[in-house]
C-alpha positions in Angstrom: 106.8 114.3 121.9 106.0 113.8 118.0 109.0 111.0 118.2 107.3 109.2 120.6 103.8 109.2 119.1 104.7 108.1 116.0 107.5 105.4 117.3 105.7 104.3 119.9 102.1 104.7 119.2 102.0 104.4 115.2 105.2 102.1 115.3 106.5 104.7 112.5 109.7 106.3 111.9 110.4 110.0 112.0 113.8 111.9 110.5 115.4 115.0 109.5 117.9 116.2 107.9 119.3 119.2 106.1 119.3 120.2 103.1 120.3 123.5 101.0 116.4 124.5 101.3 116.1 123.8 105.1 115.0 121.1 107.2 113.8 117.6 105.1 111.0 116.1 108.0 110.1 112.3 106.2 107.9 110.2 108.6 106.8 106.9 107.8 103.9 105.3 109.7 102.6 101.7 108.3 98.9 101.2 106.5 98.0 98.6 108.8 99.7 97.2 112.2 99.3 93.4 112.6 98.6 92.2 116.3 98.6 88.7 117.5 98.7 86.9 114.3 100.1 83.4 115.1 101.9 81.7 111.8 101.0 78.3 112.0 
């Protein structure tokens, strides 16, 4: 469910991975999402 929120809601990024202290969550989300900005 996190996944999805941040993917498709946030239009982030979410991965894991392991490392010799445990689990390594990063998630990325952008500052600012641009929405129907025409280039000209």
């Amino acid at each position: 469910m996190t996944k999805t929120i941040i993917e498709n809601s946030m239009g982030g990024e979410i991965s894991v991975e392991n490392t010799d202290l445990g689990a390594c969550f990063t998630i990325c989300v952008p500052l600012m999402i641009k929405k129907g900005i025409e280039s000209e």
